[in-house]
N, C-alpha and C positions, 0 to 999 in steps of 0.2 A: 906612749901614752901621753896625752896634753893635759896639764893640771893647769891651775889658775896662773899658776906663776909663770906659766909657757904662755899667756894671752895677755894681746896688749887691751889696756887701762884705758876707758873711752872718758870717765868721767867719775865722780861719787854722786851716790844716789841721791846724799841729802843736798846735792845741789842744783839740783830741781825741783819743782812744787811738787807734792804729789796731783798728779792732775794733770801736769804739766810740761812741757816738751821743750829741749834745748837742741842745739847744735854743735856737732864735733866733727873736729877733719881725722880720718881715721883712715891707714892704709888699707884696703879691701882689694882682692886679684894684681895685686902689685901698684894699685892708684891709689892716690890719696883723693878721698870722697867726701862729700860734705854729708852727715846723715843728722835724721834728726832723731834724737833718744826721747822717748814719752817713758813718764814714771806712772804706774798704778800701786800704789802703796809698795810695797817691798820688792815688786818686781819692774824689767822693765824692759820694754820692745824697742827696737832700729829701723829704722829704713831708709834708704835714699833719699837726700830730700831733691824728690822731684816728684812731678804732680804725671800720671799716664798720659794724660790728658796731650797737653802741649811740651812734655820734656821742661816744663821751666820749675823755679824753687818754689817749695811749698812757704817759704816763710813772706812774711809782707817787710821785713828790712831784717841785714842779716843777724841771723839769728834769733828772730822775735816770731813765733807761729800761734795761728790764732788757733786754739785749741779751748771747745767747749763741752761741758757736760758729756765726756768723753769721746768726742769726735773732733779731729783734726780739721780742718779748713784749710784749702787751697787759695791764697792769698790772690791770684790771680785769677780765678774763673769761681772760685766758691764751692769746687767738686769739697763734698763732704766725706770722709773716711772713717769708717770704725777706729780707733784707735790702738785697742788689743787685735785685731787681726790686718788690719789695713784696707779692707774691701771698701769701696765704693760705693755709697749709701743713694745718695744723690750728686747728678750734677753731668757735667757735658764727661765722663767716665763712668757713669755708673754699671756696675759689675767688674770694674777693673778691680786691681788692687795696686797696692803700694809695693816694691818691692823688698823687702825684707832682710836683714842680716841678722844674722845670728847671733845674740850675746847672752850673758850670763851675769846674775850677780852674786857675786862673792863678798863677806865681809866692809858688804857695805860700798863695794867697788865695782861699776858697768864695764865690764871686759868684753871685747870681742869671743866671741867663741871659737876653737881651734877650728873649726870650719869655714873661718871666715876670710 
């Protein structure tokens, strides 16, 4: 059984805006991955940060992502992404998604999930 204490610690939650999205190097399939973590109030989503689109970072310098009124922005082409699910709103991907990692938060703390 995986409890929290078996998953690694991507970041705290109050160190992000609510709203708002940072970056963490997190080992995922045995790599160490650059992902971007978005906060919505007390919870909070993962994903690769890479854009479908072209394979490149979603952030415009590292670690800075333009994230609006709950949609992510692709720094480099403008693809727009849902932020609670990652899909593909608008842009040269749309209906793609972002792809996803699995985390959890606990006590205040974004852990990977034992899935990940």
């Amino acid at each position: 059984m995986t409890t929290t204490a078996d998953t690694a610690p991507l970041c705290l939650l109050a160190d992000i805006p609510d709203g708002g999205a940072a970056e963490v190097q997190a080992p995922v399939g045995g790599e160490v991955e650059s992902l971007l973590v978005y906060r919505h109030g007390d919870e909070a989503r993962a994903y690769y940060n890479v854009c479908p689109h072209a394979g490149r970072r979603l952030d415009y310098a590292p670690g800075k992502f333009l994230v609006r009124s709950g949609s992510i922005i692709c720094a480099a082409h403008g693809a727009t992404f849902q932020a609670d699910s990652g899909l593909c709103l608008q842009g040269p991907c749309r209906g793609e998604s972002l792809r996803a990692v699995p985390v959890i938060v606990a006590d205040g703390v974004v852990r990977l999930s034992g899935g990940a």
